[in-house]
C-alpha positions as CSV (number, residue, x, y, z in Angstrom):
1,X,14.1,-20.1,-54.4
2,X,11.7,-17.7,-52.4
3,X,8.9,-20.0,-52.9
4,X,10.9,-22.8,-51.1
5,X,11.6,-20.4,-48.2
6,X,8.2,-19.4,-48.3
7,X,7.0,-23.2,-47.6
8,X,9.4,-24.0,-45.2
9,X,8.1,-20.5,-43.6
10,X,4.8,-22.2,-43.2
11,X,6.2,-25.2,-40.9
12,X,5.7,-29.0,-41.9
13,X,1.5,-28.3,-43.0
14,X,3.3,-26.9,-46.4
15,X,5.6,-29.7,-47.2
16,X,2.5,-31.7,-46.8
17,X,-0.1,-29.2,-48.7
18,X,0.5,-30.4,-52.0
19,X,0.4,-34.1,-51.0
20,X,-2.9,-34.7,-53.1
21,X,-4.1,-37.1,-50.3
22,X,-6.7,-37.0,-47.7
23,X,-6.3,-38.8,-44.1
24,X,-9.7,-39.5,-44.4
25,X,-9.6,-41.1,-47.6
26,X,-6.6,-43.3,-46.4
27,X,-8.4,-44.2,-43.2
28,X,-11.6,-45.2,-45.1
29,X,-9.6,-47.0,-47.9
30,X,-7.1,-48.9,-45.6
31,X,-6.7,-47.8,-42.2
32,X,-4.1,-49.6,-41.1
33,X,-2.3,-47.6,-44.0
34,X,-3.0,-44.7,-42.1
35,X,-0.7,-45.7,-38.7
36,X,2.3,-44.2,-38.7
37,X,1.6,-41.6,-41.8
38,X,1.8,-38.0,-41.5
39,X,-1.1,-35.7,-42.9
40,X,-3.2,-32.5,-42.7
41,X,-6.5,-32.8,-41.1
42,X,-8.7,-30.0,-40.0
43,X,-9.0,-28.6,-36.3
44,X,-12.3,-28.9,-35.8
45,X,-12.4,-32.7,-36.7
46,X,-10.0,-32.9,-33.4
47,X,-11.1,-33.6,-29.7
48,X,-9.3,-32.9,-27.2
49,X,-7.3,-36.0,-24.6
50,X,-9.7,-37.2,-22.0
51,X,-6.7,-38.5,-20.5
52,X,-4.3,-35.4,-20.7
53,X,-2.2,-35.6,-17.3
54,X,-1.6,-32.0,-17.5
55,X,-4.2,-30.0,-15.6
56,X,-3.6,-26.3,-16.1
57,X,-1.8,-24.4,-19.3
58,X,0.5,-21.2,-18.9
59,X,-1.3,-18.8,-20.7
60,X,1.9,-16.6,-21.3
61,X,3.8,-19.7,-22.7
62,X,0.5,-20.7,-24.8
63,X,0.6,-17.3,-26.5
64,X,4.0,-17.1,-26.8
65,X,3.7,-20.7,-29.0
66,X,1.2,-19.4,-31.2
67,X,3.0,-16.5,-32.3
68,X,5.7,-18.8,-32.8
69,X,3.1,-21.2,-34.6
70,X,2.4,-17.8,-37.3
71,X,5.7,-17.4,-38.0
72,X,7.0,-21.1,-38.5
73,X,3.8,-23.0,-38.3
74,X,3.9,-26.5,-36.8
75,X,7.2,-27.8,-36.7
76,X,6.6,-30.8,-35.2
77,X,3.1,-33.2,-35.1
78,X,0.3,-33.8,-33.0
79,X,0.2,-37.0,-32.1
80,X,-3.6,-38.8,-32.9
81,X,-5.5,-42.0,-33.3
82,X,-9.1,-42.3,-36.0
83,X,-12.1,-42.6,-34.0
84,X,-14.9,-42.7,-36.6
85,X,-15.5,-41.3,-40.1
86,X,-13.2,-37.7,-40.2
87,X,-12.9,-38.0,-36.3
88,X,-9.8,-37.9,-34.3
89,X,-8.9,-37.8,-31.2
90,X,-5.3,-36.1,-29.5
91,X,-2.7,-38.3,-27.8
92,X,-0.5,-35.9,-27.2
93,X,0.3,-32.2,-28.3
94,X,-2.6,-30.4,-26.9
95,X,-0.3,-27.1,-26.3
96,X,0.6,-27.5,-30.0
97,X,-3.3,-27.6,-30.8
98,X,-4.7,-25.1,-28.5
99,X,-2.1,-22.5,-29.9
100,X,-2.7,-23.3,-33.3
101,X,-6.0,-22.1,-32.9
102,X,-5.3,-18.9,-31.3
103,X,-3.0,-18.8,-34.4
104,X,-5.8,-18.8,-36.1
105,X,-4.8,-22.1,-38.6
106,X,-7.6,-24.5,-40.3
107,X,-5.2,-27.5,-40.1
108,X,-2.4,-29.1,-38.3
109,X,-0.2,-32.1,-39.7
110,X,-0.9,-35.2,-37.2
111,X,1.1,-38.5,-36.9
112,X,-2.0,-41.0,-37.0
113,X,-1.5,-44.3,-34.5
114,X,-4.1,-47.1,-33.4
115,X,-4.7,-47.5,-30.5
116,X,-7.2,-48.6,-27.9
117,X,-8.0,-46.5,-24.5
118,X,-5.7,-48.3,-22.3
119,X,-2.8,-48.2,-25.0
120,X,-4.1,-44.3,-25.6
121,X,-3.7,-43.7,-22.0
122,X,0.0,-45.3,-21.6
123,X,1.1,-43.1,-24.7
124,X,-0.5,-40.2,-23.5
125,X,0.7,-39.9,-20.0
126,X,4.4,-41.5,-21.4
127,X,4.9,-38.6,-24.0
128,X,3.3,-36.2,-22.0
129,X,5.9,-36.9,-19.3
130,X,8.8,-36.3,-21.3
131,X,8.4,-33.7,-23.7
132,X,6.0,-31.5,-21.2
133,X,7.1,-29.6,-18.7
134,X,5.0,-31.1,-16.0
135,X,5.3,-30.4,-12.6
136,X,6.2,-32.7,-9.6
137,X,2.7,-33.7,-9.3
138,X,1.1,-34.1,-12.4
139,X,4.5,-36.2,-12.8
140,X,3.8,-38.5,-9.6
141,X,-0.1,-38.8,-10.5
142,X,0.8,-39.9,-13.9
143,X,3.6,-42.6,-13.0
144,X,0.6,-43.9,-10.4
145,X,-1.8,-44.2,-13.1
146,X,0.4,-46.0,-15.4
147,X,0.9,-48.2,-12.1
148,X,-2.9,-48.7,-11.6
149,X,-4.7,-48.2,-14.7
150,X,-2.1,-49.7,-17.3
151,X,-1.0,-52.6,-15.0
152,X,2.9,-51.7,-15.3
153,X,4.8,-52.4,-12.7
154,X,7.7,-49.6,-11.5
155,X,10.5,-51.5,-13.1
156,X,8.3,-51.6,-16.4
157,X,7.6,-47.6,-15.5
158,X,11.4,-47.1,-15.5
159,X,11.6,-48.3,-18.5
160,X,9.2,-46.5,-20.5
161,X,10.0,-43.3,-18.8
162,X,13.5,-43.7,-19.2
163,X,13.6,-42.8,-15.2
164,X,15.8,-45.3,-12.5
165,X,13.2,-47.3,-10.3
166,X,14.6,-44.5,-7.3
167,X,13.3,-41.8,-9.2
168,X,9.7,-42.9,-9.8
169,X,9.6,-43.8,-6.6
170,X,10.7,-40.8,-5.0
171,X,7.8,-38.9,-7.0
172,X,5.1,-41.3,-5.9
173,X,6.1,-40.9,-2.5
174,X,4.7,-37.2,-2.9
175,X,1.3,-38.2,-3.3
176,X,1.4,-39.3,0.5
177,X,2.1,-35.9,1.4
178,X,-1.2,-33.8,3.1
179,X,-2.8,-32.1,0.3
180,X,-1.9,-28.9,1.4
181,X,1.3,-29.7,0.8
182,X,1.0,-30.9,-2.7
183,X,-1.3,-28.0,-3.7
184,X,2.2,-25.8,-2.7
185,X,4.3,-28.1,-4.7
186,X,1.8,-28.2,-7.4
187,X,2.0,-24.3,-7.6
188,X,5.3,-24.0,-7.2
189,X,5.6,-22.6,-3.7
190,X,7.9,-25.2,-2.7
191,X,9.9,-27.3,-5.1
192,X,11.1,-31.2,-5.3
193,X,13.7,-30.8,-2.7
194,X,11.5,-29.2,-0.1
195,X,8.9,-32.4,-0.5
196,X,11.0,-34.5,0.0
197,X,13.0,-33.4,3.1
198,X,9.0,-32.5,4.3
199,X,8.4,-36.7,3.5
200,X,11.1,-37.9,5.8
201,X,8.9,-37.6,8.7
202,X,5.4,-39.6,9.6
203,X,4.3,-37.0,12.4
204,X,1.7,-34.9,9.8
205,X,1.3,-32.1,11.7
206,X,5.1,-31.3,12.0
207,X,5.3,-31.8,7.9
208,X,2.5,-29.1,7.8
209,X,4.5,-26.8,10.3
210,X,7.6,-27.4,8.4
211,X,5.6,-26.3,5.2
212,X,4.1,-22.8,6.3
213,X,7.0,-22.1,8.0
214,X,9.2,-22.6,4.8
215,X,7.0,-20.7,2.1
216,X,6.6,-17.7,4.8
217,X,9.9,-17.6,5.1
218,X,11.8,-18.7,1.7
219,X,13.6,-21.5,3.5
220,X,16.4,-23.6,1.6
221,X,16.1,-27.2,1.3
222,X,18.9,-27.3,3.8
223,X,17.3,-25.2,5.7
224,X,14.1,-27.0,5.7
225,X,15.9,-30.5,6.4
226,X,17.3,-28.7,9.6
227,X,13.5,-27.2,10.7
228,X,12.5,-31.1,10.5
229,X,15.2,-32.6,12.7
230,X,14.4,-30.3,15.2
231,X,10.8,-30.3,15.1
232,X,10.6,-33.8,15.1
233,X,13.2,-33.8,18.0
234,X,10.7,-31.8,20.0
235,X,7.8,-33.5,19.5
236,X,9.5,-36.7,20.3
237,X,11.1,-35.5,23.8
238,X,7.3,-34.6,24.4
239,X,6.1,-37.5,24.1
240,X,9.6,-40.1,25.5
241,X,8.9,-41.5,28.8
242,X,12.3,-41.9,30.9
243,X,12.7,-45.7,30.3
244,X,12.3,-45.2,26.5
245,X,16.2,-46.9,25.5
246,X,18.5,-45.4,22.5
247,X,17.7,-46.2,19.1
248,X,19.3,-49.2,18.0
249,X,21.7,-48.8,14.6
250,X,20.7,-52.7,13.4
251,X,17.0,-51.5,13.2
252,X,17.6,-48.6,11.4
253,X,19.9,-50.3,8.8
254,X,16.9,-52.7,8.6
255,X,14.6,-50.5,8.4
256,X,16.7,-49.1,5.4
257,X,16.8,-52.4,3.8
258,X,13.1,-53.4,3.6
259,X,11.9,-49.4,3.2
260,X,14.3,-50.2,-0.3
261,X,12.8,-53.7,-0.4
262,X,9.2,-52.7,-0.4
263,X,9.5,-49.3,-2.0
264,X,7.5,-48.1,0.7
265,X,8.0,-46.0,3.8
266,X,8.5,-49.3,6.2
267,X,8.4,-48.2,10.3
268,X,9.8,-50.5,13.0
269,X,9.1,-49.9,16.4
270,X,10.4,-51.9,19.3
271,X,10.3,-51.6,23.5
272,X,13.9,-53.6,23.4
273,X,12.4,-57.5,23.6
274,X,9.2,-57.2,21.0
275,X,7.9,-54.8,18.4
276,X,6.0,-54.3,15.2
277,X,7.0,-53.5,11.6
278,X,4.0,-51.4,9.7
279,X,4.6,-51.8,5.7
280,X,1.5,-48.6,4.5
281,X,-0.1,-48.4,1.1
282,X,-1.9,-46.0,-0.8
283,X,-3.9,-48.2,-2.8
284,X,-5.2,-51.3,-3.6
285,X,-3.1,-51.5,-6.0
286,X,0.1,-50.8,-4.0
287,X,-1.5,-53.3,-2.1
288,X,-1.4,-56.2,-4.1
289,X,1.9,-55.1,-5.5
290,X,3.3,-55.5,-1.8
291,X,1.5,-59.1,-1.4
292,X,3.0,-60.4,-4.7
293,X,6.5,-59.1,-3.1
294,X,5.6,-61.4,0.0
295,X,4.4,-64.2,-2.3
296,X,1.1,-64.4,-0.3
């Protein structure tokens, strides 16, 4: 009976000690054999993600995990695909294997998968986004590189995130925020419901004033939406002319309608008899998406 307790002490790598077979040798032998198995393969046979969407590691949490790691071991795998010979490369779980070095372990049980660099990339940044605790931006850079560099569109994103197409679109919208702005959301100086009262308006410079103002004072999000109507109120009265007429209801529930249409930030602006709608993108890639929505 202690021995069991004793394995089970040791996390999932002793269940799978005594399994008598080698990832490398099932690899070698057959390697489709080897998708979707579960084994123990040494550290330093691992590299790390080149496409990890995570850019920075909370030291306190890392150590924290390790300690955890000596007690328990791993509990659950790391997530690799075979390059070459006794080579691997990470997918996802590079918190579990940084901390199970500072644990000081030889080997970590991995769940092997094949895949290529695009298909590495999807299931990196996918998994990565839901069992991470990623923050706004790291999130809304990753759903844009699914967009760009995997080819998905956002209703295909919603899906694989298990997010509503608002959602993803609400964090992409970040990434057109000055960068000052996401460096403060990034490091927490602001959160989710700051950016996004900050995004309602175009004028730059009053999103920037909005910003300082708000992390030098602590401002609530309510407070912050408030600071934006009325900064944007001023600069506008700065700039009317006399003969400027009132805003007209139909073009704002228009401009409601394509802005949900396009998934984009759509601006209409009119003297009374003519105008212009303006339909921005961030990309080449938002672009195109934007074209095959006007069938051009």
């Amino acid at each position: 009976m202690a021995k069991k307790k004793n394995a089970l002490g040791r996390g999932l790598g002793a269940l799978l000690s005594d399994s008598g077979t080698s990832i490398e040798s099932k690899v070698e032998s057959r390697e489709e054999s080897a998708s979707g198995s579960i084994e123990l393969i040494n550290l330093e046979n691992i590299e790390v993600n080149p496409f990890q969407p995570r850019s920075t590691f909370d030291e306190t949490a890392l150590n924290e995990l390790a300690e955890s790691i000596k007690i328990h071991g791993i509990i659950q795998p790391i997530t690799v695909r075979k390059l070459s010979g006794k080579s691997f490369q990470l997918i996802s779980g590079e918190r579990r294997f940084q901390a199970s070095k500072r644990a000081g372990l030889t080997e970590v049980p991995v769940y092997v998968r094949l895949a290529d660099d695009q298909q590495m990339l999807e299931m990196a940044l996918i998994e990565n986004i839901q069992r991470e605790n990623l923050n706004a931006i790291e999130i809304a850079l990753s759903y844009q590189r699914l967009l760009s560099e995997c080819e998905l569109k956002q209703e295909e994103l919603g899906e694989r995130v298990g997010k509503s197409r608002a959602t993803v679109t609400n964090y992409l919208r970040l990434l057109k925020l000055p960068p000052d702005i996401q460096i403060g959301l990034r490091d927490k100086q602001i959160t989710m419901g700051h950016a996004r009262a900050l995004i309602s308006v175009e004028d730059t410079s009053v999103q920037l004033t909005a910003f300082r103002k708000t992390v030098a004072e602590d401002l609530s999000v309510r407070q912050v939406e408030s600071l934006v109507r009325a900064l944007s109120k001023g600069g506008n009265e700065k700039k009317d002319t006399s003969d400027k007429p009132e805003p007209n209801k139909e073009f704002d529930k228009l401009k409601s309608r394509l802005t949900s249409h396009f998934e984009s930030n759509i601006s209409i602006k009119t003297d009374g008899k003519k105008g212009e709608i303006k339909i921005p993108f961030v990309s080449i890639e938002d672009l195109n998406r934007i074209l095959e929505i006007l069938d051009l």
